[in-house]
Structure formats: C-alpha cells, structure tokens
N, C-alpha and C positions, 0 to 999 in steps of 0.2 A: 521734467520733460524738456526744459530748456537746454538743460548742459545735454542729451539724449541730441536734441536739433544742431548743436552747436558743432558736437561730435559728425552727425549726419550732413552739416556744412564742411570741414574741414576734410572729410573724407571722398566730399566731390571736388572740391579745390587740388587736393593733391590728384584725382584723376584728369583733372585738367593739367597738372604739369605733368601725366605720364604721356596724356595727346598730346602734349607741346613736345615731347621727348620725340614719341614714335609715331606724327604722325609727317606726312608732306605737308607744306606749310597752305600749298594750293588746295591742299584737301581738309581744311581747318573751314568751319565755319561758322564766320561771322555775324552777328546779325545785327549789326551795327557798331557804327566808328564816329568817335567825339574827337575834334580837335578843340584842347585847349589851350589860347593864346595869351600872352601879355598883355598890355596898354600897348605896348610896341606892334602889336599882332605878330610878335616870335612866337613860333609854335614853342609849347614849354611841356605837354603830355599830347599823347595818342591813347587812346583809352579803347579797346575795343569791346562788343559787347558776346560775353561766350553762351551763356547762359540766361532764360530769362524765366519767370513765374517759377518758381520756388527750386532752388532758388536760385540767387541773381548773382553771375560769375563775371566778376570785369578784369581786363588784363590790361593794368596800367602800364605800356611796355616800355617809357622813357626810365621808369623807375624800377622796372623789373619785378613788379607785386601782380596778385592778383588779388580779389578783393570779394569778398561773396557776403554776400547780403539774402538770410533767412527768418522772416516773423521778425522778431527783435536782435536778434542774433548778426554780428557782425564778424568777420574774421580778415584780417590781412596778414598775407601770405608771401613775402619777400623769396623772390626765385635767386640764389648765389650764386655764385661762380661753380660751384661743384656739380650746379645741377647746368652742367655744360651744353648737352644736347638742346634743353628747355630755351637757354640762354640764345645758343644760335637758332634755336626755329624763333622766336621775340626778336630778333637782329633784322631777321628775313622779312617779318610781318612789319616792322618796323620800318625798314624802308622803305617797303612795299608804297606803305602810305604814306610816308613823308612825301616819296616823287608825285602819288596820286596829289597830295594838298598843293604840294608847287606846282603840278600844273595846274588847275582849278584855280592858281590865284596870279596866275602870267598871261 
C-alpha cells in the first residue's frame, strides 16, 4: 500500500510540473508562501504552498524542487533545465514574491 501511495504521490507531483508548464503563472494557486531567511535575514528559499490535505505539494522555487508529502510517504522532486517552461513559470513566481517580501520589509 505504501509504495501504491508513493506511486499516487509522485504522480501528483509530476502534475504539478505539467501546471507549472501549461498554466499562466497569475492563474496558479497558491495557498500559502513561507519565507526562509538566514541569521542575516537574506532570503535563502521561497517555499510556496500548491497543495494541501493529502497530499501536501511544496514548490521550493530558489532550489527548483517540489516536495510532496503523503501519510509517511515523502518524494522530492528537482525540476532541471529541460523542463524549461516549469523553470520559467518558478522564475515568474519567484520574483513575484521576492518584490512582494522587499517590500513588506522597506
């Protein structure tokens, strides 16, 4: 049943990089955004939240993974260069909220 769930995570994960491919970035939906900073308070991830209650889909976009989290079940998910579309809508959302954090903190 496990590797069955693990399968059933990793197959929502990869539909989340074909809506990072095909969708507008303005029409992605978020349901929450973690900023994680240093001791210095330098932003070091943007973590957005894609997915929640089974299961749990995060797009860590400084690092280009996505990360889903089902029962015991863990899968991380590195989006590469090949997957170029995914990579530029992550660039878009990415800045999106790095300006959103400078200003919130100017």
């Amino acid at each position: 049943m496990e590797n069955e769930q693990r399968e059933d995570l990793l197959e929502q994960i990869k539909g989340n990089v074909e809506m990072l491919k095909n969708t507008s970035t303005k029409d992605i939906n978020i349901l929450d955004v973690e900023y994680q900073l240093d001791q210095n308070f330098n932003l070091k991830e943007v973590v957005l939240t894609l997915t929640l209650g089974g299961p749990n889909i995060y797009l860590d976009c400084m690092s280009y993974t996505l990360n889903g989290y089902w029962g015991n079940e863990r899968v991380e998910y590195p989006i590469f260069k090949k997957e170029g579309k995914a990579r530029s809508a992550i660039d878009s959302l990415l800045y999106t909220y790095e300006e959103q954090f400078k200003a919130n903190i100017s």
